[in-house]
N, C-alpha and C positions, 0 to 999 in steps of 0.2 A: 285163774282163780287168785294168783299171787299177785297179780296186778291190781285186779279186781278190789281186794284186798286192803292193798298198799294206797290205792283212791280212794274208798271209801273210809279211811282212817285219818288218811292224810291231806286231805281235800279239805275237809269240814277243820283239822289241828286250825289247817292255814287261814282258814276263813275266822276261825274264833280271835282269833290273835293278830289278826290283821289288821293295821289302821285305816280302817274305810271309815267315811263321812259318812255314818250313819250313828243309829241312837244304838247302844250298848245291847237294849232286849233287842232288836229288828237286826243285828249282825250276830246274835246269837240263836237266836230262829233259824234263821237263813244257816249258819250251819250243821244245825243238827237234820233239816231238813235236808240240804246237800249230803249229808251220812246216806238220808234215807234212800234218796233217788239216786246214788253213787252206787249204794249195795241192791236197790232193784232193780238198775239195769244191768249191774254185772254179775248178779245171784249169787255171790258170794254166801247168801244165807235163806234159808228159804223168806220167802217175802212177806208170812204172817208173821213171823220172829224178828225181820228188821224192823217192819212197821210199829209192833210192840216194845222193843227195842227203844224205838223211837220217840214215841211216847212217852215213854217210863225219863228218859231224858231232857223233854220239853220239863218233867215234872221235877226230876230231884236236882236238875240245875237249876229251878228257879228259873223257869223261861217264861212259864204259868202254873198257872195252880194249877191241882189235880184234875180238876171239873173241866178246863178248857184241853188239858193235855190230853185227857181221852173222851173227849164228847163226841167220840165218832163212836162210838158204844151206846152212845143213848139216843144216835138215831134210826130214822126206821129204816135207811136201805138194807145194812148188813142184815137187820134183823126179816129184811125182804131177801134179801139171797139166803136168808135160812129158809121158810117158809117155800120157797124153788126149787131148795135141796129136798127138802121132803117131799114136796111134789114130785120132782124125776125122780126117787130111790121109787114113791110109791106105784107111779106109771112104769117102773121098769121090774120090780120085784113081782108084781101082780100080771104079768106078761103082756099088760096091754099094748105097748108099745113096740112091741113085736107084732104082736097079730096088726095092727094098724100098718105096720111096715109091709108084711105079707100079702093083707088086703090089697095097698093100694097099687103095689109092682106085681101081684100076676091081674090083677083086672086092665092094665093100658094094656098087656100082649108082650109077645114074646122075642117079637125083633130088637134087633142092637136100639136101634134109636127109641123105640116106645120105650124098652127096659128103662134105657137111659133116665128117658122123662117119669116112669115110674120111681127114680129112685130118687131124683129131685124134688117130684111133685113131697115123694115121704119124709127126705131131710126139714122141708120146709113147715110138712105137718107136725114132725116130732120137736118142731122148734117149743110149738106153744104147749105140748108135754113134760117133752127133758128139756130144762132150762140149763142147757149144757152140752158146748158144742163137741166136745170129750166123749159123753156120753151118747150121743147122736151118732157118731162116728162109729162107737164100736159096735152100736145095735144097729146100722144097717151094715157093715163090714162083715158082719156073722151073718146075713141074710147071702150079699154079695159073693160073700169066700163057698157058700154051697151051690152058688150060681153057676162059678166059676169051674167048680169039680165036674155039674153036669154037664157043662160046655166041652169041656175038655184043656180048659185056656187057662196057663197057668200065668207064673209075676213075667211079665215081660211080652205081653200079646198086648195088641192092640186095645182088645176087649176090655182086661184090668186095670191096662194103665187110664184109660178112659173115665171107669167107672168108678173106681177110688180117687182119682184126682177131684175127679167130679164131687163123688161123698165129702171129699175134706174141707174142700174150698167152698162148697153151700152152706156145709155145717158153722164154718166159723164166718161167715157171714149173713147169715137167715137172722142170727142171733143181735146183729143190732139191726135191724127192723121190725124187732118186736124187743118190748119192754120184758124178758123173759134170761137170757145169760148174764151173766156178770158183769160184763163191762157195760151193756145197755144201764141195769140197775144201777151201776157206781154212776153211770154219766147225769141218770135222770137226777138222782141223789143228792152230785156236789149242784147240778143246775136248781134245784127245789133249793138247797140249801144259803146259796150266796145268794142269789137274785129273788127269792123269794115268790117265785113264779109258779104256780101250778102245772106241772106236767101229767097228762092225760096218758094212761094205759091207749085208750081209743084215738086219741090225736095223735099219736106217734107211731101207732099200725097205721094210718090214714094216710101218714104224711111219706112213708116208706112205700108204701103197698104197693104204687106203678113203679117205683125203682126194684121192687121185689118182682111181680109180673115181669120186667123187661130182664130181670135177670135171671129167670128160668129160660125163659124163651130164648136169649139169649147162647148162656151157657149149654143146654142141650144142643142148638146148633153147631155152637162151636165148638164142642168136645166130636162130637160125630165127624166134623168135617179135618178137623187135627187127627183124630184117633179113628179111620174109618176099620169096620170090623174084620176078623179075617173070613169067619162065618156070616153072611148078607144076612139068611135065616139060620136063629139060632135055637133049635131044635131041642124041646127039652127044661125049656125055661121056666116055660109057667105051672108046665108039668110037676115040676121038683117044689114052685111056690107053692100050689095047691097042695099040693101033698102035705107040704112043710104047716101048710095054713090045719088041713086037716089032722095033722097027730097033734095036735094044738086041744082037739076036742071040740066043745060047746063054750059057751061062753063061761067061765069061771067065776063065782062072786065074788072073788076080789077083783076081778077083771071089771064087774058092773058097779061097786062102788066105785072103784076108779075113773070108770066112766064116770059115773053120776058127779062126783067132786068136782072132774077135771071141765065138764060142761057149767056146771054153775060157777066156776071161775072164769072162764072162758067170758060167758053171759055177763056177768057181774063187770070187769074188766072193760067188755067190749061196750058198756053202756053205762061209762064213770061221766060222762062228760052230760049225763042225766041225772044221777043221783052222786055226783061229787065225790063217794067213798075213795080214798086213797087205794092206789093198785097196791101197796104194801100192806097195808088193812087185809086188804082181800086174800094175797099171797099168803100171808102169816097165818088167818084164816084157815083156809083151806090147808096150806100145810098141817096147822096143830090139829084139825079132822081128820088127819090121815093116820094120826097116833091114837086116838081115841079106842078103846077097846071094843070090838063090834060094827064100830061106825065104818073105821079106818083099817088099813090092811097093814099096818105098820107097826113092831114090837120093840123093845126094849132091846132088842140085838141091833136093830136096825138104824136106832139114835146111836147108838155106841160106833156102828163101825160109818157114819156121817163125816165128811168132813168138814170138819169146822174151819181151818186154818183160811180158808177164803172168805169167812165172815167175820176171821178178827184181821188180815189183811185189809180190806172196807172199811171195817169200820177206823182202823188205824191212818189208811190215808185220807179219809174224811176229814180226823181228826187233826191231822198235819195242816191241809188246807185252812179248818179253822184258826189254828194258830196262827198260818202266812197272814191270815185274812187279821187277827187279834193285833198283830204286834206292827201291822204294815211292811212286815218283811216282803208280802205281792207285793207290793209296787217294786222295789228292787228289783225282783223276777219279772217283773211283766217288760219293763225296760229293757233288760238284756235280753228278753226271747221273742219280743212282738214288737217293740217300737219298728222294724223296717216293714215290720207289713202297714203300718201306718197307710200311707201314701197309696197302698194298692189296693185300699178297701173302700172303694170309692161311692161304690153302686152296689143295688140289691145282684149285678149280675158277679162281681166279682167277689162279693160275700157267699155266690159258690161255690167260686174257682178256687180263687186263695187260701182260705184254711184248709180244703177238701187236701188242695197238693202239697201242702206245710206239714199239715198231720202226718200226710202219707211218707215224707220222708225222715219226717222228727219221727215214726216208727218204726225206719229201718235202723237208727242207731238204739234205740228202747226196744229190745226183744218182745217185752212182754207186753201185751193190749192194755191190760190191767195196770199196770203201773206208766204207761202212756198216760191214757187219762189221767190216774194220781196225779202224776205230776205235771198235768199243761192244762187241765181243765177250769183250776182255780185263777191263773194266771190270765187264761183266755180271756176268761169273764170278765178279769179285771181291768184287761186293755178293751174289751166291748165298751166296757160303762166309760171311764174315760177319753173314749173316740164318739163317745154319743151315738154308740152302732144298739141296735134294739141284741139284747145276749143269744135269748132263745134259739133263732136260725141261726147263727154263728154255730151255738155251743152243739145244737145237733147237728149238723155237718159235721163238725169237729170227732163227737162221736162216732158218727155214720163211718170216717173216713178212716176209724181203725178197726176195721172188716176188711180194707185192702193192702193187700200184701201179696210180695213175690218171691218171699225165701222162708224154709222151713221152720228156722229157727225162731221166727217172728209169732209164735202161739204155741202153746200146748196142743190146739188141733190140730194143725199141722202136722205136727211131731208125732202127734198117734196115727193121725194117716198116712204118715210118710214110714212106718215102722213095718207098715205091715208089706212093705217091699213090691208093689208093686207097680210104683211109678218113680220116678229120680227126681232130685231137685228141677233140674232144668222145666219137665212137663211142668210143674207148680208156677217157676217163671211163668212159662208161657201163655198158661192159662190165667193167672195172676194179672198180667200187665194188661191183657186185651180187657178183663171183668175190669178192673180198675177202672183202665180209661172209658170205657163204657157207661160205666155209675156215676164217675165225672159227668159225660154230658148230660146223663137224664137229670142229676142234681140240677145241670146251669140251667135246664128248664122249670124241673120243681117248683124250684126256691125263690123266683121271681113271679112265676103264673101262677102254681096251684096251692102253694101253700098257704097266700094269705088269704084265700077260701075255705080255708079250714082254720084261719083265726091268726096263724102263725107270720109272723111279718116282724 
């Protein structure tokens, strides 16, 4: 933290005051935004408070006026990660997302490997529910942990370490293959936002979907065969879901508004590339239905105990990017962090090699998914357009590619799955690098064959 600290303060002193060949606003830019990405990858402060922070800086130094220093405020992603929040509090408070989770792991059956794929099949469901891989994680961990009691198999059997590695690592990757967590929303966001290009709710399930398919298929294999069980049949399984499904009751009416919202967003979403309506339109939408007295299952306690700080986060590093993009301080950035891939981005085949593995290690030194993006997304985009590369497949690769990860500390999901003890860092490695390179090759097929079938090129 002292460190942390001491660079985040003294990084940007040296950049302001420094005789660079640049124009006075673009080396002034450049470092208050160095502040920013200084203290979000070493969290010196939580990351909605830097980002603000940050802002508030571009504005009372005179970097820019008020309007450009926080025009990440007056766009629609943040205000789409809010509309998500109320969607998962509402899917989660009104029990649906539980009974969906219960449905769909005692119906595959009760052996190690069906469970497994049951609990997959439900991280992947509750993607398009809780727009939150945090959230995912605990509501099937609490399915999981009475699993685990029937079984007999506590932190360090085969069976948990299996099934929770398994939970963690779908939950924080199911979420960019749907326009639905954070980081998908921030990436679609700065991409709508610099290049001006329409990103589809439906085009981007579309373009994921066989990398999502090959990676259940996938991962269930290969957690089964790393983590085979100590019990072949495990006795008892479906027994304790059904139970667990039945003290549930009947269906609940906040359970069937729920329902009913969550499928007309669903519908609406999955058929933008028909009637146009922005997935943030829709998001926000259905979110503020879920507060409505009657309609929605969601009260005045419920907005209060929301968290906001990841939608002034968003909207704060939105706002940063537009500044880079206002004052030309990107180009400076794009120069120091992408000029060597120049030369390697030759072909539509290595525009899915190259950023997919850039990403992947620019986010082992950047902890956090969320402020990756913030800070390489703008930059990206800006070395696409200057290389004459089309942005769009770049920029989602780029996205795509911070879902992979091999160490704990690289997500808050993670970190909630790793808390609950029972699996070690190493399984996450291991499991980590094989999904990794795996989603590597199906991209280098994607992204030349199927995607420009879906428009994307």
């Amino acid at each position: 933290m002292l460190i942390g600290g001491a660079l985040s303060v003294g990084l940007p002193c040296a950049l302001w005051f420094a005789p660079l060949p640049m124009d006075l606003t673009e080396k002034h830019a450049l470092a208050i935004a160095s502040f920013m990405i200084v203290a979000w990858i070493t969290g010196v402060l939580p990351h909605a408070v830097t980002g603000i922070i940050g802002c508030y800086l571009f504005w009372v130094l005179k970097v820019v006026g008020f309007e450009s220093a926080f025009s990440g405020f007056a766009d629609q992603t943040p205000w789409f990660l809010f509309g998500a929040g109320l969607i998962g509090m509402m899917a989660t408070k009104s029990g649906l997302a539980r009974r969906l989770a219960y449905m769909v792991t005692s119906t595959v059956g009760a052996g190690y490997s069906r469970l497994l794929l049951g609990f997959i099949l439900s991280s992947f469901l509750l993607t398009f529910l809780v727009p939150s891989g945090i959230a995912c994680v605990i509501i099937m961990a609490a399915v999981a942990v009475g699993v685990m009691d029937v079984f007999g198999l506590g932190r360090g059997s085969n069976v948990g370490r299996g099934i929770f590695v398994t939970l963690t690592y779908t939950a924080g990757t199911f979420d960019k293959m749907v326009i639905a967590g954070a980081t998908s929303i921030l990436g679609r966001g700065i991409i709508e936002k610099i290049t001006g290009i329409q990103v589809y709710w439906s085009q981007w399930l579309l373009a994921f979907l066989p990398c999502a398919v090959v990676t259940i298929l996938f991962t269930w294999r290969l957690v089964v065969w790393m983590y085979p069980p100590e019990k072949e049949a495990l006795e008892g399984g479906t027994k304790f879901l059904r139970e667990s499904l039945a003290k549930m009751g009947p269906w609940s009416r906040d359970e069937k508004k729920s329902m009913v919202l969550m499928l007309i967003a669903i519908a609406l979403w999955s058929t933008d590339l028909i009637h146009h309506i922005s997935p943030a339109i829709i998001g926000i939408g259905i979110g503020l239905l879920a507060t409505v007295p009657g309609l929605g299952v969601l009260g005045q306690e419920d907005l209060k105990s929301l968290n906001y700080l990841p939608v002034f986060f968003t909207a704060a590093a939105i706002g940063m990017g537009n500044v880079l993009v206002q004052t030309k301080a990107l180009n400076a950035m794009t120069a120091i962090m992408f000029d060597w891939m120049r030369p390697w981005v030759a072909n539509v085949y290595s525009i899915a090699l190259v950023p997919y593995w850039t990403a992947f290690c620019y986010h082992i030194f950047l902890g956090n998914e969320i402020s990756m993006l913030a800070t390489s997304m703008p930059p990206l985009l800006n070395f696409a357009e200057s290389s004459g590369i089309h942005p769009l497949p770049i920029a989602m690769v780029w996205a795509f590619a911070s879902g992979g990860k091999i160490f704990v500390y690289q997500s808050g999901v993670m970190v909630t799955g790793y808390s609950y003890g029972y699996f070690k860092a190493v399984d996450l490695l291991r499991v980590g690098i094989c999904l990794t390179v795996v989603e590597s090759l199906v991209l280098l097929l994607l992204v030349p064959l199927y995607w420009p079938l879906i428009g994307i090129r």
